[in-house]
HTML snippet that shows the backbone in 3Dmol.js (N, CA, C, O; Angstrom):
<script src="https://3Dmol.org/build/3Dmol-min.js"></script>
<div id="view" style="width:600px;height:400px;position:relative"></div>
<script>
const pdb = `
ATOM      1  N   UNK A   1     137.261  65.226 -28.793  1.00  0.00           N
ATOM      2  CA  UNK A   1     137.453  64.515 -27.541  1.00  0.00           C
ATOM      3  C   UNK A   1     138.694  63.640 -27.659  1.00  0.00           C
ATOM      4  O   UNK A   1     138.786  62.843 -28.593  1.00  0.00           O
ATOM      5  N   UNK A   2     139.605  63.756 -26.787  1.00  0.00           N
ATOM      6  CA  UNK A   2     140.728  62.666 -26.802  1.00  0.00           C
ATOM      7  C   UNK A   2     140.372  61.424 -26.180  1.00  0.00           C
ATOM      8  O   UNK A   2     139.637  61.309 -25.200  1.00  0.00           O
ATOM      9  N   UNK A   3     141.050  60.320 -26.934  1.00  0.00           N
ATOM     10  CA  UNK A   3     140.983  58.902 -26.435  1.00  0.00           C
ATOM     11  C   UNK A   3     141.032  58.537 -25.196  1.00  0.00           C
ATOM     12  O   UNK A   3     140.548  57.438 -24.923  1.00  0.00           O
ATOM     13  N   UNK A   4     141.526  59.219 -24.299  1.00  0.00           N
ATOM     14  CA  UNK A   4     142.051  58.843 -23.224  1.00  0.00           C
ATOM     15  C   UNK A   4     140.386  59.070 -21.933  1.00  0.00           C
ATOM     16  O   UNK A   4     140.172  58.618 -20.808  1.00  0.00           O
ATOM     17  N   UNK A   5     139.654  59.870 -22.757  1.00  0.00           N
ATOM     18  CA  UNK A   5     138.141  60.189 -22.184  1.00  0.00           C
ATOM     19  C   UNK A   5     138.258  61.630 -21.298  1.00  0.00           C
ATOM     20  O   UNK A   5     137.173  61.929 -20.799  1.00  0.00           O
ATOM     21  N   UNK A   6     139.136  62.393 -21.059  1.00  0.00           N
ATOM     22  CA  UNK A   6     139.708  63.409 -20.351  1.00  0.00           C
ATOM     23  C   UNK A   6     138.134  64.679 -21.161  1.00  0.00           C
ATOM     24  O   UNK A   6     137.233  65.231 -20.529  1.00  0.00           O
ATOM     25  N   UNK A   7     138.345  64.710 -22.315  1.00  0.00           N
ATOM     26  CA  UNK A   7     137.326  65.466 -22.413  1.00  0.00           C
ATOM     27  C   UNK A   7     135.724  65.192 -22.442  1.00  0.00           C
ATOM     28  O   UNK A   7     134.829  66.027 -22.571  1.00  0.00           O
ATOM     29  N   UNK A   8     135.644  64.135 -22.325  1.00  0.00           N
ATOM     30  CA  UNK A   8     133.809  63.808 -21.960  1.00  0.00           C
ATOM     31  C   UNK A   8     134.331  63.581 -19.994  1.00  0.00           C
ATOM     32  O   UNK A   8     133.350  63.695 -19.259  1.00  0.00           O
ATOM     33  N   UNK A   9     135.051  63.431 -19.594  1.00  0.00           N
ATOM     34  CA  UNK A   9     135.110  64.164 -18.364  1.00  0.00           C
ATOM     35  C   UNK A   9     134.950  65.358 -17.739  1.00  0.00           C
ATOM     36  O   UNK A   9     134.271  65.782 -16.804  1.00  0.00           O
ATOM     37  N   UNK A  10     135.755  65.789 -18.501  1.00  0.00           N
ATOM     38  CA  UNK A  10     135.549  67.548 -18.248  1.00  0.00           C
ATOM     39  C   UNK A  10     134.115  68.108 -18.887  1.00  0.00           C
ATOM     40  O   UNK A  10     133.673  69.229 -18.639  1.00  0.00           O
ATOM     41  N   UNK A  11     133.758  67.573 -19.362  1.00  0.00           N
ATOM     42  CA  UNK A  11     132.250  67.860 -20.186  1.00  0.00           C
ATOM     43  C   UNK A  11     131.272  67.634 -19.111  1.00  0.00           C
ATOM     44  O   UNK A  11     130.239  68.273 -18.909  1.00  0.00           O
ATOM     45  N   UNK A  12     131.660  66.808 -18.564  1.00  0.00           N
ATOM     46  CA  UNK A  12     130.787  65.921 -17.291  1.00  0.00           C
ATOM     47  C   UNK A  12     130.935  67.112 -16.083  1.00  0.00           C
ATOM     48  O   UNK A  12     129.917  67.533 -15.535  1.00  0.00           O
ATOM     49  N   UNK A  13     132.255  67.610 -15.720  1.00  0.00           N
ATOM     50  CA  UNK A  13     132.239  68.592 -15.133  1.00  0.00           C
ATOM     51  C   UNK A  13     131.764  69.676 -14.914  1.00  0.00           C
ATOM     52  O   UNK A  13     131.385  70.066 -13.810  1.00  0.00           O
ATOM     53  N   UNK A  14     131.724  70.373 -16.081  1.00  0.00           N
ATOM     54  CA  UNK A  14     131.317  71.906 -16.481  1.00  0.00           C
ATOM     55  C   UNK A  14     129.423  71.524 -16.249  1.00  0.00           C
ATOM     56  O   UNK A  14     128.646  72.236 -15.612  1.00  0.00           O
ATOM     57  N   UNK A  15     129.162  70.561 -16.784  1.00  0.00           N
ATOM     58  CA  UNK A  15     127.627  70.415 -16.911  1.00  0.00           C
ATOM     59  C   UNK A  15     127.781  70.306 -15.582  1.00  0.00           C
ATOM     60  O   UNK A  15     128.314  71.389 -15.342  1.00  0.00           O
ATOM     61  N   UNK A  16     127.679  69.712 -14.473  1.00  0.00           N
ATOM     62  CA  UNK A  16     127.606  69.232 -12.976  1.00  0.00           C
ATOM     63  C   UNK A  16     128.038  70.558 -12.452  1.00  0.00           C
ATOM     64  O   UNK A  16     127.212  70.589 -11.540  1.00  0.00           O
ATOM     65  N   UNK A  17     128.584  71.496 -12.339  1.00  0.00           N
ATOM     66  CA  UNK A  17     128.996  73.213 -12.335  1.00  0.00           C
ATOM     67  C   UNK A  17     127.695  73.711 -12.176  1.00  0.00           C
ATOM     68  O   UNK A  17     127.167  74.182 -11.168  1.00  0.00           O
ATOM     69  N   UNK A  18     127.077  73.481 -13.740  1.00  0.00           N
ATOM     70  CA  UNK A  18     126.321  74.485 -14.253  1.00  0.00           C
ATOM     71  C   UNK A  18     125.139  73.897 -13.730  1.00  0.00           C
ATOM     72  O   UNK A  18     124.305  74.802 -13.700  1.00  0.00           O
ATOM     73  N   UNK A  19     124.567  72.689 -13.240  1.00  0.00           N
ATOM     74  CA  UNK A  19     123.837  72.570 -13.087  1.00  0.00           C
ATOM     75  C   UNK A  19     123.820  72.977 -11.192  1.00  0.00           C
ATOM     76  O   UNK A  19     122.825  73.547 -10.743  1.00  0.00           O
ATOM     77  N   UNK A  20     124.855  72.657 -10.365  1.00  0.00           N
ATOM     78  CA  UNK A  20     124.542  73.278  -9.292  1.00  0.00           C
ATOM     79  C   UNK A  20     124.370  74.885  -9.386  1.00  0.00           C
ATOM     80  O   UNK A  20     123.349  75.388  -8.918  1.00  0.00           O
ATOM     81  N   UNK A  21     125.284  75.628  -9.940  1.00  0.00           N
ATOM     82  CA  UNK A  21     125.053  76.764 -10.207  1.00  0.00           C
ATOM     83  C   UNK A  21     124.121  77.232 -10.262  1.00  0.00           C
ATOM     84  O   UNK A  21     123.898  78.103  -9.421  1.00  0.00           O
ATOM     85  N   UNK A  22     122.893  76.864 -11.446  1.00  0.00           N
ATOM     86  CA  UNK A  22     121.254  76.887 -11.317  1.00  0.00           C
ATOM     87  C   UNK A  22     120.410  76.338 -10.269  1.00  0.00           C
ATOM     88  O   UNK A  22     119.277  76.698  -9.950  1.00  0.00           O
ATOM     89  N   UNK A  23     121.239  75.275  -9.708  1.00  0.00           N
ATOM     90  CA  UNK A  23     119.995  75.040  -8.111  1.00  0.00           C
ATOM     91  C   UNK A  23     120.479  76.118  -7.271  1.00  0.00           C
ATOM     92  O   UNK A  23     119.551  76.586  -6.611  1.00  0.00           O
ATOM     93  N   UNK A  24     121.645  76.711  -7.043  1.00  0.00           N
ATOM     94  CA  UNK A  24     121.989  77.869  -5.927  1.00  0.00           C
ATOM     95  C   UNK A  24     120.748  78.895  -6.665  1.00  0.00           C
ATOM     96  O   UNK A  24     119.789  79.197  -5.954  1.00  0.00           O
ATOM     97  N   UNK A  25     120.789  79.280  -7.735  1.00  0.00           N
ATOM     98  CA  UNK A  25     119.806  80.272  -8.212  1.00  0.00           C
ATOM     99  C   UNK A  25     118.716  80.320  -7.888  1.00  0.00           C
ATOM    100  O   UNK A  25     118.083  81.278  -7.446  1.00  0.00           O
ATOM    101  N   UNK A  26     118.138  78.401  -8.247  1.00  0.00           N
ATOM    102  CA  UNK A  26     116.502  78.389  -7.377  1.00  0.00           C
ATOM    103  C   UNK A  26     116.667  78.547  -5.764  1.00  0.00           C
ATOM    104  O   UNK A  26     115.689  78.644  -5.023  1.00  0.00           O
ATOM    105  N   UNK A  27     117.548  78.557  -5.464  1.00  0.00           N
ATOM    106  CA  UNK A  27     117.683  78.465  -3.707  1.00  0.00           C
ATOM    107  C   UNK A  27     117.050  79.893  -3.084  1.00  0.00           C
ATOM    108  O   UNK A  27     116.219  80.154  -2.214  1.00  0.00           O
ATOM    109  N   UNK A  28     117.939  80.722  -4.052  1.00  0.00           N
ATOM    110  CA  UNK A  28     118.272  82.229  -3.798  1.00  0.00           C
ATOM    111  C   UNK A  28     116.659  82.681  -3.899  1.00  0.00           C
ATOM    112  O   UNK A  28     115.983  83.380  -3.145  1.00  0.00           O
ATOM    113  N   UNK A  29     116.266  81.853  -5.392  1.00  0.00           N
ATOM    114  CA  UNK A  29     114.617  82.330  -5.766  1.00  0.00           C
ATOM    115  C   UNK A  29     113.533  82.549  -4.548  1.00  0.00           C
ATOM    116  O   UNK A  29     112.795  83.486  -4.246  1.00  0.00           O
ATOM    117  N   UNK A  30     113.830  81.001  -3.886  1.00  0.00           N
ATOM    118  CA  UNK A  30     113.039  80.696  -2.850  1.00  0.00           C
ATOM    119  C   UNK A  30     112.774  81.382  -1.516  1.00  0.00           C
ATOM    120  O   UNK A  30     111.849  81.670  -0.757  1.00  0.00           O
ATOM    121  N   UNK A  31     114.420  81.512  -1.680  1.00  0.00           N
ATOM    122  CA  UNK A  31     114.425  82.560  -0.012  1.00  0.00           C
ATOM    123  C   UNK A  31     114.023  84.296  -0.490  1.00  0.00           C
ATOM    124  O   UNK A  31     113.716  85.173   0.318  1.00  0.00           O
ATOM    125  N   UNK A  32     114.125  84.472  -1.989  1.00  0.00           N
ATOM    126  CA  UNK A  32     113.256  85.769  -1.770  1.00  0.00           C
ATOM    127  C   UNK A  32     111.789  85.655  -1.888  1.00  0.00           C
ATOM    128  O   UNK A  32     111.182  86.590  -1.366  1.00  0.00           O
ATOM    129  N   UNK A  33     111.115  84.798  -2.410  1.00  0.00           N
ATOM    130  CA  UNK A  33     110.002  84.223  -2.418  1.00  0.00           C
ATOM    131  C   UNK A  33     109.569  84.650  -1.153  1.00  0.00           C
ATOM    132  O   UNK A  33     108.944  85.692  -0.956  1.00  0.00           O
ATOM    133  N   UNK A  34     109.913  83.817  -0.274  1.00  0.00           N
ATOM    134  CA  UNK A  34     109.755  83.574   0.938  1.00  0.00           C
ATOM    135  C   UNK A  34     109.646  84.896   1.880  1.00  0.00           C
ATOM    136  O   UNK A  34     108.641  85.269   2.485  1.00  0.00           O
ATOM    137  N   UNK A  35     110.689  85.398   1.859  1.00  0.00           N
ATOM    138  CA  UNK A  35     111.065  86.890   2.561  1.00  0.00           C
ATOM    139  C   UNK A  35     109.757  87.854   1.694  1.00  0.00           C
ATOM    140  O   UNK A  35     109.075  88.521   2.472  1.00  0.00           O
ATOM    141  N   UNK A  36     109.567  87.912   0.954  1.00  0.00           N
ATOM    142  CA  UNK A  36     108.209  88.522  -0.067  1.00  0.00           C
ATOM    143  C   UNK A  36     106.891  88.243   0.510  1.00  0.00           C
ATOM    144  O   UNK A  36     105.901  88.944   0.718  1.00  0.00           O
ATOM    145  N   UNK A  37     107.196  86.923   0.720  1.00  0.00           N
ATOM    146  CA  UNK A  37     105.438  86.799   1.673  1.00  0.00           C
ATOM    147  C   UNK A  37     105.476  86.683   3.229  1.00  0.00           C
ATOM    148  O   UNK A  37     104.483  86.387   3.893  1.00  0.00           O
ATOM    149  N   UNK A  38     106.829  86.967   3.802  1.00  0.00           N
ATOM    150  CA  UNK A  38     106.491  87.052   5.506  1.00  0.00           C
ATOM    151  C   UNK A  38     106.542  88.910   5.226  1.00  0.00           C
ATOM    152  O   UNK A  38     105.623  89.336   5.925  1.00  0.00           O
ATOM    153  N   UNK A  39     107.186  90.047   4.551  1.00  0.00           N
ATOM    154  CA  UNK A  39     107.066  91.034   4.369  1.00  0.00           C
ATOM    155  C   UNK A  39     105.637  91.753   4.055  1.00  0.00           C
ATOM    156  O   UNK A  39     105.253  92.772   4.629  1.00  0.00           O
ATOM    157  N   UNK A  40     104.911  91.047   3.039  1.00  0.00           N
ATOM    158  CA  UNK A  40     103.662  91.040   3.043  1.00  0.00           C
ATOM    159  C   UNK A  40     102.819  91.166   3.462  1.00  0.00           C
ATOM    160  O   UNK A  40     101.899  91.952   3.235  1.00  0.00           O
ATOM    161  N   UNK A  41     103.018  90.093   4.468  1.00  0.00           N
ATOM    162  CA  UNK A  41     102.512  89.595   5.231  1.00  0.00           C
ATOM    163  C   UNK A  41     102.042  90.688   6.818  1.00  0.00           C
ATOM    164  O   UNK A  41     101.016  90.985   7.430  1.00  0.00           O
ATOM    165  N   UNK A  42     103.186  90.906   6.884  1.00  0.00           N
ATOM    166  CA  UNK A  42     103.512  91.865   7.817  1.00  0.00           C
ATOM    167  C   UNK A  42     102.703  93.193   7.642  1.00  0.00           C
ATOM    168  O   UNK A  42     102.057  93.839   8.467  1.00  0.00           O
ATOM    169  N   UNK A  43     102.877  93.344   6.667  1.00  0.00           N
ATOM    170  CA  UNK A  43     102.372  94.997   5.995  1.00  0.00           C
ATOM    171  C   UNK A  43     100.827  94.230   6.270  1.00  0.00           C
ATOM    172  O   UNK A  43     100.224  94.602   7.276  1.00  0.00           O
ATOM    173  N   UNK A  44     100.282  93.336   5.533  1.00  0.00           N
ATOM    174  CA  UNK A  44      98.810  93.119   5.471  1.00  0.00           C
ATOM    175  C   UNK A  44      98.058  93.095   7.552  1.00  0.00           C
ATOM    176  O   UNK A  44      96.928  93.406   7.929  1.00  0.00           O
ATOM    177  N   UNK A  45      99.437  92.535   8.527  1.00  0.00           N
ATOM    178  CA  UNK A  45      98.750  92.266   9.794  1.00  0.00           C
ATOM    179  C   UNK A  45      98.436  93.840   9.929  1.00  0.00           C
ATOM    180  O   UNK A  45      97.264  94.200  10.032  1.00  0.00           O
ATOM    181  N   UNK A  46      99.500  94.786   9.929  1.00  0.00           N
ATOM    182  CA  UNK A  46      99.618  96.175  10.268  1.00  0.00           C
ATOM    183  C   UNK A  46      98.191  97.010   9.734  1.00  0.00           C
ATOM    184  O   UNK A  46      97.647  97.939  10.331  1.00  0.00           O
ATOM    185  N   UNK A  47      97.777  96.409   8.473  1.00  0.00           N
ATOM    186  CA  UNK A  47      96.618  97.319   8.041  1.00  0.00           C
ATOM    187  C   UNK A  47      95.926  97.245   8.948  1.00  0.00           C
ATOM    188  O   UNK A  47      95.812  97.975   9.933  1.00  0.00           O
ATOM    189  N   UNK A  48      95.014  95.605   8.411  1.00  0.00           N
ATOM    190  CA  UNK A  48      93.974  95.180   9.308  1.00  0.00           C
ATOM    191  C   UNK A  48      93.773  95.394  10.389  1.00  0.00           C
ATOM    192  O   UNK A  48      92.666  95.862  10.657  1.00  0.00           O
ATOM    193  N   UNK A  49      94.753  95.150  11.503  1.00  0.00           N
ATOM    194  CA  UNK A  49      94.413  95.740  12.952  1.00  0.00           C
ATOM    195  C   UNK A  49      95.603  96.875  13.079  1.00  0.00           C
ATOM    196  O   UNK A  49      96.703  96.599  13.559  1.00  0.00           O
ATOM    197  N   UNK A  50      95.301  97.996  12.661  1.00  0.00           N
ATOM    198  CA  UNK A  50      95.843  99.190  12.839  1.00  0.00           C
ATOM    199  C   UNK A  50      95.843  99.788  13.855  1.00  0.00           C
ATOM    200  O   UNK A  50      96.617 100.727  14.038  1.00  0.00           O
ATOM    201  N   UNK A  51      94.689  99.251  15.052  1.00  0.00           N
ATOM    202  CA  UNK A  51      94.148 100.033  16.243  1.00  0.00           C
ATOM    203  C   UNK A  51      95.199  99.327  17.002  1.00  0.00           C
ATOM    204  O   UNK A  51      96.096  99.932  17.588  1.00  0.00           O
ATOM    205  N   UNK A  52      95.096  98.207  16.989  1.00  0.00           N
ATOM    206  CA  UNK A  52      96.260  97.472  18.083  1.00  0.00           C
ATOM    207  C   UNK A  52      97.480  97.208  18.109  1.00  0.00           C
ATOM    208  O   UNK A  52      97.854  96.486  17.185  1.00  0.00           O
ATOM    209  N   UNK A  53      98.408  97.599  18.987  1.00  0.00           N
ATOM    210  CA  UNK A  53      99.583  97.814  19.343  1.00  0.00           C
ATOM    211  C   UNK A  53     100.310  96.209  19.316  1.00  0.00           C
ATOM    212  O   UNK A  53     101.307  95.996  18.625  1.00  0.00           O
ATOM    213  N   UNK A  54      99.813  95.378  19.969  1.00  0.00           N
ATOM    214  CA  UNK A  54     100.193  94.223  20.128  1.00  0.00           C
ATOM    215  C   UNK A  54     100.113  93.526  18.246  1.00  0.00           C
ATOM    216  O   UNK A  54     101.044  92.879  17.768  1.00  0.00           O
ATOM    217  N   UNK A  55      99.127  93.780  17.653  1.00  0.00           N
ATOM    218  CA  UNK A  55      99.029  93.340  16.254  1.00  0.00           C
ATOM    219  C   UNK A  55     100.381  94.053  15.210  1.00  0.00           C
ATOM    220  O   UNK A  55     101.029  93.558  14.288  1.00  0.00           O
ATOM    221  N   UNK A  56     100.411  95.289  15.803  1.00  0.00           N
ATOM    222  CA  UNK A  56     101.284  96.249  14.999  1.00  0.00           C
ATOM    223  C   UNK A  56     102.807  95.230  15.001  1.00  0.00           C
ATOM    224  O   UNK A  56     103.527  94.789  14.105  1.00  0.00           O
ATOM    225  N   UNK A  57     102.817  95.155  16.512  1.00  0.00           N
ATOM    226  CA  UNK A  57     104.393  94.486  16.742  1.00  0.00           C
ATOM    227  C   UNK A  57     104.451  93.095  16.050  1.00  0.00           C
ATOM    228  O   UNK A  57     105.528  92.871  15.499  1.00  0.00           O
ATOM    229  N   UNK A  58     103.340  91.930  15.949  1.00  0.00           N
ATOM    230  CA  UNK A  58     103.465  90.980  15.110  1.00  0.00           C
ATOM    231  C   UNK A  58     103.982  91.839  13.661  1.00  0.00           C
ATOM    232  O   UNK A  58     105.195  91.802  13.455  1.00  0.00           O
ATOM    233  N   UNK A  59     103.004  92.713  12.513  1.00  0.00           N
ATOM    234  CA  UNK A  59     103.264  92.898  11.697  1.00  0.00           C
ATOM    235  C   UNK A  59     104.808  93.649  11.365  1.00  0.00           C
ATOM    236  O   UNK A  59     105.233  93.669  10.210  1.00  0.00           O
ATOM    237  N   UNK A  60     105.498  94.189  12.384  1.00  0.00           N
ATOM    238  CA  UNK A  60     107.155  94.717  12.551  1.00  0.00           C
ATOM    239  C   UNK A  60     107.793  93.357  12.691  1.00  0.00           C
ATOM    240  O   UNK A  60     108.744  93.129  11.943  1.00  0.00           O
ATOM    241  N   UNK A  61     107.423  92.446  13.515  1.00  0.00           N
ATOM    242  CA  UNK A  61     108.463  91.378  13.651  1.00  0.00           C
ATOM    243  C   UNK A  61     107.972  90.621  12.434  1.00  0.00           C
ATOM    244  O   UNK A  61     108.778  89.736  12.147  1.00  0.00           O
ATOM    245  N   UNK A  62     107.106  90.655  11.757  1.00  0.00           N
ATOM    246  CA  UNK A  62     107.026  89.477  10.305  1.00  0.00           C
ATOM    247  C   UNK A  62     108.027  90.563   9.374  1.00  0.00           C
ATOM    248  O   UNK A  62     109.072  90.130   8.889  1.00  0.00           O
ATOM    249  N   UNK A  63     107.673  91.785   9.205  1.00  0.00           N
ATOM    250  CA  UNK A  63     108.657  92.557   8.236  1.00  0.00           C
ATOM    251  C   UNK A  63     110.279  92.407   8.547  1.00  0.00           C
ATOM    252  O   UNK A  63     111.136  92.151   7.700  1.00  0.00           O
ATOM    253  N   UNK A  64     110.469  92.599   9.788  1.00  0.00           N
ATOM    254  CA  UNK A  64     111.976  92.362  10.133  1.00  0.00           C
ATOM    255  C   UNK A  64     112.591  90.836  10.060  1.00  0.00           C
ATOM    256  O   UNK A  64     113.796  90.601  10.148  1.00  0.00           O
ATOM    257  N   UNK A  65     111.676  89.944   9.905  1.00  0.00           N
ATOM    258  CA  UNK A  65     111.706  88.458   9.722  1.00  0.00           C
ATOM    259  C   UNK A  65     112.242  88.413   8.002  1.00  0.00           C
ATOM    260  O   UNK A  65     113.225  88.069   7.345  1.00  0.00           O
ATOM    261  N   UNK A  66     111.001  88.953   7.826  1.00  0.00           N
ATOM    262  CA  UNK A  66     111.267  88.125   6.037  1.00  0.00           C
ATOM    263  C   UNK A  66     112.532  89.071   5.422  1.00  0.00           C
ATOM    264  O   UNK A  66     113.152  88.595   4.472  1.00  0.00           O
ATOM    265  N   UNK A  67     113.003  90.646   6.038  1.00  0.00           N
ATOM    266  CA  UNK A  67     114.330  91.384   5.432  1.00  0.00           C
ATOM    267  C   UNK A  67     115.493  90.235   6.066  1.00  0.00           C
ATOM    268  O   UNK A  67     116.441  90.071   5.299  1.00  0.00           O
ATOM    269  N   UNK A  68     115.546  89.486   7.252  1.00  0.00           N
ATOM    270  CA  UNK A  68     116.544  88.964   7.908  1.00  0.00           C
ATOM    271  C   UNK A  68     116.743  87.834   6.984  1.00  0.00           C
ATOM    272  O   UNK A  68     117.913  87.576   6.699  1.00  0.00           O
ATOM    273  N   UNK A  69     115.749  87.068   6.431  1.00  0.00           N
ATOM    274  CA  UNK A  69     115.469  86.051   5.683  1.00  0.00           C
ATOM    275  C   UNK A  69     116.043  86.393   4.486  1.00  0.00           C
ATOM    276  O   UNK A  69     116.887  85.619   4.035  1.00  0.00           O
ATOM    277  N   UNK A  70     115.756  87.422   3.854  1.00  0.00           N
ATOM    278  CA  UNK A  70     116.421  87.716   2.564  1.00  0.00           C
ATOM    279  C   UNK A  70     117.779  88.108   2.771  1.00  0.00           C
ATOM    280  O   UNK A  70     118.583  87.860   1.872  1.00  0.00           O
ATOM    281  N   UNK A  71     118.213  88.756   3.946  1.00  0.00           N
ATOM    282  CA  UNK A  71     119.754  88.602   3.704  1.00  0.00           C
ATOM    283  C   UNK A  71     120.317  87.531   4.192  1.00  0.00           C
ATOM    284  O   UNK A  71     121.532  87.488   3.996  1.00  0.00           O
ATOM    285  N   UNK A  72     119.916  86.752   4.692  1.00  0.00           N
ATOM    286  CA  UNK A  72     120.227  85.015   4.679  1.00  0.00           C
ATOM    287  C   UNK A  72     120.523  84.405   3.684  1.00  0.00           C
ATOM    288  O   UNK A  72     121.586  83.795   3.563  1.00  0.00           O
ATOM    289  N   UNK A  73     119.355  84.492   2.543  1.00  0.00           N
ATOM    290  CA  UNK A  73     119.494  83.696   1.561  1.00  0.00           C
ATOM    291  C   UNK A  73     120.398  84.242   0.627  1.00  0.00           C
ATOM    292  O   UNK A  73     121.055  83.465  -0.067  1.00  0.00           O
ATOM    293  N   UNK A  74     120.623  86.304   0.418  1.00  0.00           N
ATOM    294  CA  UNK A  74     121.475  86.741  -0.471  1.00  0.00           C
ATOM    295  C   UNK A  74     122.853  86.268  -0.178  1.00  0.00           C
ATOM    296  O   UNK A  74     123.545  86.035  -1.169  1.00  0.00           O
ATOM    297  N   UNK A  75     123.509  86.037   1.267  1.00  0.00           N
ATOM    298  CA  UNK A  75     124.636  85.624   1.761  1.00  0.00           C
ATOM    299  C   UNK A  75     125.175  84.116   1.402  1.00  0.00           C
ATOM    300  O   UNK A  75     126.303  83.732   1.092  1.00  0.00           O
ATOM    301  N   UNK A  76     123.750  83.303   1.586  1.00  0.00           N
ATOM    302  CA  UNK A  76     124.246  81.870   0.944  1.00  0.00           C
ATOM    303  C   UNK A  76     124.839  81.946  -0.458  1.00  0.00           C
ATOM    304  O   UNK A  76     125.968  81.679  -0.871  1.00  0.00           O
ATOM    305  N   UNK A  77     123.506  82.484  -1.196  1.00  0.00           N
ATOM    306  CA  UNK A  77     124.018  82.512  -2.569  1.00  0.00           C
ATOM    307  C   UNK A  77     125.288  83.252  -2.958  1.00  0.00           C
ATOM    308  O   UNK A  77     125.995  82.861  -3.887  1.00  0.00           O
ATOM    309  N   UNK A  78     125.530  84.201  -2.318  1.00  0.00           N
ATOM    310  CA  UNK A  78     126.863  84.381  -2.800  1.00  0.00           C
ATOM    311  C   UNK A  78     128.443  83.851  -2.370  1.00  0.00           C
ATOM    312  O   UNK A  78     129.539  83.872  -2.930  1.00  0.00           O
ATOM    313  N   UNK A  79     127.820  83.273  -0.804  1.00  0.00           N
ATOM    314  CA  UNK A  79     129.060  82.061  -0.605  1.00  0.00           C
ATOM    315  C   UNK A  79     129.179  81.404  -1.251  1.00  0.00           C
ATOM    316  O   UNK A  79     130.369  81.268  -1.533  1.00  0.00           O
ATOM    317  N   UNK A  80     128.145  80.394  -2.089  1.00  0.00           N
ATOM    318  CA  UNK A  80     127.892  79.107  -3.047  1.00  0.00           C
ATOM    319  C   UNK A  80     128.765  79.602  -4.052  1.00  0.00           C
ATOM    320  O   UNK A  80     129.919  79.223  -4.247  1.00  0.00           O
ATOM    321  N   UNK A  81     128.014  80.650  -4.804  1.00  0.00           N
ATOM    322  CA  UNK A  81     128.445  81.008  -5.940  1.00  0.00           C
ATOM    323  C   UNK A  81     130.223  81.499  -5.909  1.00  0.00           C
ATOM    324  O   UNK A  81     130.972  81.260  -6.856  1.00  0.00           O
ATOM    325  N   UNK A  82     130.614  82.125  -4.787  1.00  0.00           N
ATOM    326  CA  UNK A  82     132.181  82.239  -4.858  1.00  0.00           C
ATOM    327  C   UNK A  82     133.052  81.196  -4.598  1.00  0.00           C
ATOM    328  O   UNK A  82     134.278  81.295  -4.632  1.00  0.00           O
ATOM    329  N   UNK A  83     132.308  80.011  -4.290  1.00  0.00           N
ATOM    330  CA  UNK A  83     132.898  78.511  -3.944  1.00  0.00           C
ATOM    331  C   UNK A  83     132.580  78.447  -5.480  1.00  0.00           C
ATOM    332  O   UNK A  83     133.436  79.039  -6.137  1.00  0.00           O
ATOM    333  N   UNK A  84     131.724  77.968  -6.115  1.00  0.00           N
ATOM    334  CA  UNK A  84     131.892  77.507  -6.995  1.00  0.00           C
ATOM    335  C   UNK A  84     132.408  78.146  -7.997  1.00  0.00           C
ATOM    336  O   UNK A  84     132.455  77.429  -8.996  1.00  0.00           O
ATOM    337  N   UNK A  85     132.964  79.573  -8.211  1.00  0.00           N
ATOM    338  CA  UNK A  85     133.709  79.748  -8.698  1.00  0.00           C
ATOM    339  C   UNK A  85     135.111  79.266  -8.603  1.00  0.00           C
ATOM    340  O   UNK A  85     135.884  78.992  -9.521  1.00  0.00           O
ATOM    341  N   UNK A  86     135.337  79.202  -7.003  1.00  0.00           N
ATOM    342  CA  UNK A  86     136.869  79.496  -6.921  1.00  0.00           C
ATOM    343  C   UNK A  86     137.357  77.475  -7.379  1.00  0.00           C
ATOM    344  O   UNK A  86     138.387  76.912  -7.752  1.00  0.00           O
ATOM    345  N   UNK A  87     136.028  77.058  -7.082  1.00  0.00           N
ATOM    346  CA  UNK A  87     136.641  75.463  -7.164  1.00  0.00           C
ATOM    347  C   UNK A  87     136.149  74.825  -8.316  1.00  0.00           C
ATOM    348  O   UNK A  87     136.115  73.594  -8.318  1.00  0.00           O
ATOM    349  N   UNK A  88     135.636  75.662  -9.614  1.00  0.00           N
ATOM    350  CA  UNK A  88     135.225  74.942 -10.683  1.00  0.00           C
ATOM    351  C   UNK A  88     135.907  75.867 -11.827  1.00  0.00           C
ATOM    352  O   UNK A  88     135.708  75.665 -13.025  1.00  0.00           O
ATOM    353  N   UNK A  89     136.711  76.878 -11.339  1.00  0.00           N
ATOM    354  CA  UNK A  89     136.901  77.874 -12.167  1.00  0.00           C
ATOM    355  C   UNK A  89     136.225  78.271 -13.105  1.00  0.00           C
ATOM    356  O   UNK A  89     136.726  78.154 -14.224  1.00  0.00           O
ATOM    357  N   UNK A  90     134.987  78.817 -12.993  1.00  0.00           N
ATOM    358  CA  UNK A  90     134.235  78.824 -13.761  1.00  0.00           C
ATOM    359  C   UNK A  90     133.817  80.300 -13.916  1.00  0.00           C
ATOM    360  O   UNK A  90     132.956  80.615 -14.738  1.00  0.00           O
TER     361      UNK A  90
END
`;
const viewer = $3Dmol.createViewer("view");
viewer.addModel(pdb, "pdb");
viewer.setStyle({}, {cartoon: {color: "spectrum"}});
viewer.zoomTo();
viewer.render();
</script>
């Protein structure tokens, strides 16, 4: 480390990087999480009331929900992540 503190700065940096870096990751986790159980979800309305038309269309709009949801969250994460590349050079 030089005297001047330049490298427990930059130390300070790279860690503060790496640590947003890993919350974009849990972010990403969450929104597939998420998209996993409105998809699910969907499939489970569709079984159960199989006879009804009106039930069917809930279980299509929860499936088309939680795919819209997951490419939501794949899009954040990879904006984040190309920001924080381009501005931490990392």
């Amino acid at each position: 480390m030089r005297e001047d503190g330049t490298g427990l700065a930059q130390a300070r940096t790279d860690l503060a990087l790496a640590r947003t870096d890993l919350a974009n990751e849990r972010t990403f986790l969450a929104y597939l999480r998420t998209s996993l159980m409105l998809v699910g979800s969907g499939v489970t309305v569709m079984k159960i009331y199989a006879g009804d038309v009106a039930w069917y269309a809930v279980g299509i709009a929860l499936i088309v929900c939680g795919l819209l949801f997951l490419l939501g969250g794949a899009a954040r994460f990879a904006r984040m992540r190309r920001n924080l590349r381009r501005d931490g050079q990392a």
